[in-house]
Residue, then its C-alpha position, 0 to 999 in steps of 0.5 A: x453824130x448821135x442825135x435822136x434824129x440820126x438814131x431813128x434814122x439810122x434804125x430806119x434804114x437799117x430795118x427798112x421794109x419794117x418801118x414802112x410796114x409800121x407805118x402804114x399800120x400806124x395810118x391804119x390803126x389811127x384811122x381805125x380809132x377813128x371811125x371806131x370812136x366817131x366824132x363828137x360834134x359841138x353842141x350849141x353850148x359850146x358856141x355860146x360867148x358873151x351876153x348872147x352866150x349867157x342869155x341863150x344859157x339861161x334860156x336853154x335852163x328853162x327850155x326855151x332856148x332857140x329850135x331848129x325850125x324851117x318855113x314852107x314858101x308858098x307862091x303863085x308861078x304867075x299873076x295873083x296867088x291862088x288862095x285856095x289851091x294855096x291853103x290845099x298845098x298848105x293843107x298837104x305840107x301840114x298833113x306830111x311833115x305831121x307824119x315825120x318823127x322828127x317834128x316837133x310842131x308845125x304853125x299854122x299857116x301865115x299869109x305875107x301882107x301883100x297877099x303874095x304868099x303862104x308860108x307853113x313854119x314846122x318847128x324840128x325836135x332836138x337841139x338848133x345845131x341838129x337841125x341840119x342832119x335831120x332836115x332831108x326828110x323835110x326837104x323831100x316832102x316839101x319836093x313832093x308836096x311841089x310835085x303835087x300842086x304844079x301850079x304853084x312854086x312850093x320850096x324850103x328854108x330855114x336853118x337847118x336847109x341853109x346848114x345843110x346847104x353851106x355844108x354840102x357847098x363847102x364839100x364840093x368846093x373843098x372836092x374842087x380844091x383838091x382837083x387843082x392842088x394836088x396835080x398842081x403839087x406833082x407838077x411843082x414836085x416833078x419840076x423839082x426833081x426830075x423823077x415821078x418816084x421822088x416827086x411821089x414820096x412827098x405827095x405820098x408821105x403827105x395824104x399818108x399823114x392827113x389820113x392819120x390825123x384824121x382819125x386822131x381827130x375823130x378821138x380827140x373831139x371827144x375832149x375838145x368838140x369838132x364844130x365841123x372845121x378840124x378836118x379842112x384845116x387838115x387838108x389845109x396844112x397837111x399837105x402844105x407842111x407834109x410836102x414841105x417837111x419832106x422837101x427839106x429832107x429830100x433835098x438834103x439827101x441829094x447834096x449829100x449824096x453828089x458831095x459823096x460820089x458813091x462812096x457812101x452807101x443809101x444808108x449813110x446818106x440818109x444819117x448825113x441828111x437826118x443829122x441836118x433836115x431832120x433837126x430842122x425839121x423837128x425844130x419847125x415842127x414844134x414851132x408851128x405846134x406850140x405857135x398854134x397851141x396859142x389859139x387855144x387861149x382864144x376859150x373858142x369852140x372853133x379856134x380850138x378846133x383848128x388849132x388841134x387839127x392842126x397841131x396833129x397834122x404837122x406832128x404826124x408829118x414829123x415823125x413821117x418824116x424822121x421815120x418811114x421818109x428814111x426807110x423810103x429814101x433807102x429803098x430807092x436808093x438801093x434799087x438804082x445802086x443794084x441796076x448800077x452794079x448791073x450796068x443797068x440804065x436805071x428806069x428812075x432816076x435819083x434827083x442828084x445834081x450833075x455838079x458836085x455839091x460845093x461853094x463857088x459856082x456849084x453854090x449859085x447855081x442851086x440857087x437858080x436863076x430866079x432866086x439869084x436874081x431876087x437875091x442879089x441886091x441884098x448882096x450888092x446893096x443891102x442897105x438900100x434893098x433893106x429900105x425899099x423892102x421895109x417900106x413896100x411890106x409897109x406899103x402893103x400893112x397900110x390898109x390893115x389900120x382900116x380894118x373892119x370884123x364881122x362874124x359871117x352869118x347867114x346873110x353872107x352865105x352864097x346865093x348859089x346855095x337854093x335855101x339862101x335864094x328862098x331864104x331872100x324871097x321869105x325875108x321880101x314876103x315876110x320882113x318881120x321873120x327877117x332878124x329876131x332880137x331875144x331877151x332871156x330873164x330868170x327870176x324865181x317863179x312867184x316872180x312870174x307875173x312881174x317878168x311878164x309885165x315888165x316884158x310886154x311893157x319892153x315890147x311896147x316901147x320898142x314897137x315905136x322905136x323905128x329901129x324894130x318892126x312897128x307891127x310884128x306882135x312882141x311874143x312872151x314865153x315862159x318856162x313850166x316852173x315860170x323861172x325863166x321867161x323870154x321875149x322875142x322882138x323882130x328887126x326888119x333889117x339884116x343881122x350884120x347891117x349897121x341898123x341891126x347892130x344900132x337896134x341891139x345897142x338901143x335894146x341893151x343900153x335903153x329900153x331893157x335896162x327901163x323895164x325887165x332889167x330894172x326888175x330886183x333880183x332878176x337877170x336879163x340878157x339879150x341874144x338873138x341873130x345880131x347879138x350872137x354875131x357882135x358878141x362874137x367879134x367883141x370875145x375875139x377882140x378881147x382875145x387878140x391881145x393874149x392871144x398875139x402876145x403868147x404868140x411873139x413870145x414863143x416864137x421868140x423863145x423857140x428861135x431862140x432855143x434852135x439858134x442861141x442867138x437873142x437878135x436872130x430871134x428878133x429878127x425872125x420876130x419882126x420879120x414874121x410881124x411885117x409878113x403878116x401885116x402886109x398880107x392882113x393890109x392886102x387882104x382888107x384893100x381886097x376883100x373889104x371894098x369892092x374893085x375885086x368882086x368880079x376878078x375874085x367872085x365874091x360879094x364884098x362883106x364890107x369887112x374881114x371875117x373877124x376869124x381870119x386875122x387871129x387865124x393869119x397871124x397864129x398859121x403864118x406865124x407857125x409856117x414861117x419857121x419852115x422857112x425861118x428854122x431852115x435858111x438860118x440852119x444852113x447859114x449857122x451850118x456854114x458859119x460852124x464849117x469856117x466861113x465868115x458870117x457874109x460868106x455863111x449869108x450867102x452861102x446858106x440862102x444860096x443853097x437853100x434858096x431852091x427848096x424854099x421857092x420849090x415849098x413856097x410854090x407848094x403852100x401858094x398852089x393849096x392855100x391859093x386854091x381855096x380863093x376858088x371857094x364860094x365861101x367868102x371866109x375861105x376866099x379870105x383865109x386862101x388868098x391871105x395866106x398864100x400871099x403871105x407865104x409868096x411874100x414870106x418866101x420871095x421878100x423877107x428870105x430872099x430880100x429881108x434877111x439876107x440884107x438884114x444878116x449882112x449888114x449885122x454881120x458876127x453881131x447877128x449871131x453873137x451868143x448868150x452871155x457872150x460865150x465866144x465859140x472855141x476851136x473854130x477852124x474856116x474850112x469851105x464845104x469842098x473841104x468838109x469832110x463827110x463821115x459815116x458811122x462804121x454801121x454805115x459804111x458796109x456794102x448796101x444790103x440786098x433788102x426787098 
């Protein structure tokens, strides 16, 4: 027994005290890096995709691209508006935001065609994406000027306050997860073992790891930016795999330690356990890294972001787990022998089973009640368990062939947000400023004149178009050098209806490619709210395939790797697939209609965020090989003690069958917190994976496999080029006998 994960473990228990000193100190000098670099947010360049991305490019090349700008309502409290005290308030809004340094310009004040409102535009110095950071100043003038005229209602929209605003919900929602998951998880950890110290060490190693990929993030944002979403995907998965890694060593360590009887020291046992769980452990870890490192072929700001985010977290929980874990184990272990010696009633109590650890009855009772319910018609019947199960996970993927994407834009943001409900009275009083079509062209600057034409002739013909707005005036800007011109076009409809996507198909396909994109030598494009959005879906459409095919592949070489078995690889290939097509096919027959509104509480897109189904299968795929790496480990261990491969079957999932539940119950309660969320594409994300994970550990381990395995029998774990294990003896594990190495075998130390 001299595999990495035993040598560190051994040094761990044996300098105990100073490898929970290194570790925490590792915490610390991560965070410290973190906070000491910051963090590198994405700039809007790098959001840009498709011919949105290529239009808003050239834009930017000649100043022009979009600003951060925000309007000023201004409206009557009641009856018809004041128009003098309307044009004091726009007086006073203009004279106050003049005065902010991080004002650019402000427009002259525009009255709404009904004559119900006054609306002041003030236009933000910076790039579009800064907007959101500088705009508390504008916002607090805006209450004053409200303050100030208290016979009108005077509020604030616009980009930078909706951002703010999203932001600040998303703080408050992620505050509120945290309030259910983390008691939730010490109730479920405390079920599990029995004691408040045991049930503690996980949710401690976890939050221990997230702080330290937290800082490891704010330094790696300065080679891949942080659009904002790296640090909830480390609360996400932090605390899922940081919980569950440490489970499976816990676990381990508490059937070694009743098969022992006390004849084995705390450091022994934390070998024995090191030698098994930690091999799983390094096993599944890299499998969700290098599963996770696929999204990184998306060449997208934000899957990037979750993919390294990700890959941190669940590197820091390994190596918490096959270092400080160890040390920690050691520790408790060592008090409870002292008192024991002493005859002392120990005050907690180490979570080791009243049975001795061993096939036969032993063995189904760990697996508990539920899970030897759940199991058994995979043992009695596995051919019809495996037919019904195949056929209801099939059931549930059905509805995925329907599947509608949409990028959530603005227009899907929460009404509880206030800028979104001023944002809706601003679109009423003011259709034209409600979606905004933009044609970017480049051409060389004695060509200036000719774009121009080109482009009033484009917003001519659009004007009688009865997709785009008959009487918002068409406005052309031009750079200083007269290379790059833009045109902007308004919509009276919302970005992601299907009248604002027709109206981008129209610009693109008909009235563009008649005038300025028929100009020789000129380049011309077209961004805007509904081209960003529909260029987005498109780029990660056209990803999804690489991005699933590297996806299979490594999932399939790394079981491979682990097991040396090509049909336990695609199994575990398969398996995966119908987990997260039944989990996608359940989330469109809930969040793509309607019935589920008031049970859930959201308003239904119509459609899935079109980042959720890319994301579902790359996370689950990952997370799967928790589950995967360790119900397979305990069958193939079984196998190398002798057992048959029915008898290895059972005896694997049986015994394993009590952890993976306890680790399930633990992703459903983080991921299913997230349905809590006011953010539709949270709710999405949240529910999709926690269904995914309950059916991942309750249909495909306890139903699936099992039927699966038995029905395969040797031919499941048949070996590359046919090589035929040599030396072979069936032994049971009552029979198994457990070594420590002479190190392990010296009385325990009197250490802290």
């Amino acid at each position: 027994m001299n595999r990495p994960t035993v040598r560190i473990a051994r040094w761990s228990a044996r300098h105990a005290g100073r490898a929970i000193a290194c570790w925490f100190a590792f915490v610390i000098l991560c965070l410290g890096a973190g906070i000491a670099v910051g963090s590198n947010q994405a700039a809007s360049e790098d959001f840009r995709v498709g011919e949105a991305g290529r239009a808003e490019a050239i834009a930017a090349e000649g100043g022009l691209e979009r600003r951060p700008t925000e309007q000023i309502l201004i409206r009557s409290r009641s009856g018809p508006l004041d128009a003098a005290a309307a044009d004091a308030a726009a007086q006073d809004v203009t004279e106050r935001m003049r005065r902010l340094p991080g004002v650019e310009r402000i427009a002259a004040p525009l009255r709404s065609r009904d004559g119900t409102a006054l609306m002041v535009a003030v236009v933000m110095k910076g790039p579009e994406l800064d907007g959101r950071k500088n705009v508390v100043p504008l916002l607090e003038q805006t209450a004053q000027v409200a303050a100030a005229h208290p016979g009108l209602i005077v509020e604030e929209t616009g980009s930078p306050a909706i951002s703010k605003g999203v932001n600040d919900q998303r703080s408050k929602d992620l505050a509120l997860s945290e309030r259910l998951t983390l008691p939730l998880t010490l109730i479920t950890l405390l079920l599990v073992f029995g004691s408040v110290v045991m049930a503690g060490v996980p949710l401690l190693l976890a939050l221990s790891s997230i702080a330290a990929a937290l800082g490891l993030s704010m330094v790696a944002s300065h080679l891949l930016p942080d659009p904002g979403v790296g640090t909830n995907m480390i609360l996400l998965i932090g605390l899922a795999v940081g919980v569950d890694y440490t489970l499976f060593y816990l676990e381990r360590e508490r059937e070694e330690r009743a098969r022992a009887q006390g004849r084995l020291s705390s450091e022994a046992l934390v070998e024995l356990a090191a030698a098994t769980a930690g091999r799983a452990i390094v096993v599944s870890g890299l499998a969700v890294i290098v599963s996770t490192a696929s999204l990184y072929l998306a060449t997208d700001v934000i899957f990037s972001s979750l993919a390294t985010g990700t890959i941190l977290v669940v590197a820091v929980a390994v190596a918490s787990s096959l270092t400080v874990l160890p040390a920690l184990l050691v520790k408790i272990g060592r008090r409870t022998e002292r008192r024991a010696l002493r005859g002392e009633r120990p005050r907690t109590r180490l979570p080791w089973p009243r049975r001795a650890a061993g096939g036969g009855r032993a063995a189904r009772a760990s697996t508990g009640r539920l899970s030897g319910a759940l199991l058994r018609p995979a043992r009695t019947r596995p051919v019809l368990t495996l037919c019904v199960s195949v056929l209801a996970m099939l059931g549930l993927a059905a509805p995925a062939f329907g599947l509608k994407l949409v990028d959530p834009g603005r227009d899907t943001f929460s009404r509880d947000i206030p800028a979104m409900q001023v944002y809706d009275r601003l679109n009423a009083a003011y259709p034209e400023l409600t979606t905004q079509h933009r044609v970017s062209v480049r051409s060389t600057p004695e060509r200036a004149g000719e774009v121009r034409t080109a482009l009033a002739e484009l917003g001519r013909r659009v004007q009688s178009d009865p997709l785009f707005h008959s009487t918002a005036e068409p406005r052309i800007l031009t750079s200083a050098d007269g290379r790059i011109s833009v045109l902007e076009l308004a919509v009276p409809f919302a970005a992601t209806s299907q009248e604002g996507a027709a109206s981008l198909t129209r610009l693109r396909q008909v009235h563009l490619p008649a005038t300025a994109g028929a100009l020789t030598g000129a380049e011309a494009a077209v961004s805007g709210d509904v081209a960003r959005g529909l260029d987005y879906v498109e780029h990660e459409k056209g990803k999804l395939p690489l991005v699933l095919g590297f996806l299979l592949l490594a999932t399939f070489l790394m079981t491979l790797w682990a097991f040396r078995s090509a049909v336990i690889a695609l199994i575990g290939v398969l398996l995966n697939l119908l987990s997260a097509g039944a989990a996608l096919g359940a989330l469109v027959a809930t969040f793509q209609g309607t019935w589920a509104e008031d049970l859930l509480g959201f308003d239904s897109l119509g459609a899935i965020a079109s980042r959720v189904p890319l994301f579902l299968f790359v996370i689950l795929f990952g997370l799967s090989m928790d589950y995967q790496v360790f119900v397979v480990s305990r069958i193939k261990e079984a196998r190398d003690n002798g057992m048959t491969a029915r008898e290895a079957v059972l005896e694997g999932i049986g015994r394993s069958a009590r952890v993976v539940t306890s680790a399930a119950i633990v992703m459903v309660t983080v991921f299913g917190a997230f349905v809590a969320l006011h953010l539709t594409e949270m709710k999405q994300m949240g529910f999709c994976l926690a269904l995914a994970v309950l059916l991942d550990a309750v249909v495909v381990r306890l139903m699936l496999l099992p039927s699966l395995l038995l029905l395969l029998g040797e031919r499941a774990w048949r070996p590359l080029g046919g090589v035929r294990r040599k030396g072979r003896t069936r032994r049971t594990p009552e029979a198994h006998p457990v070594q420590s190495s002479p190190s392990t075998e010296r009385p325990p130390q009197n250490v802290g």
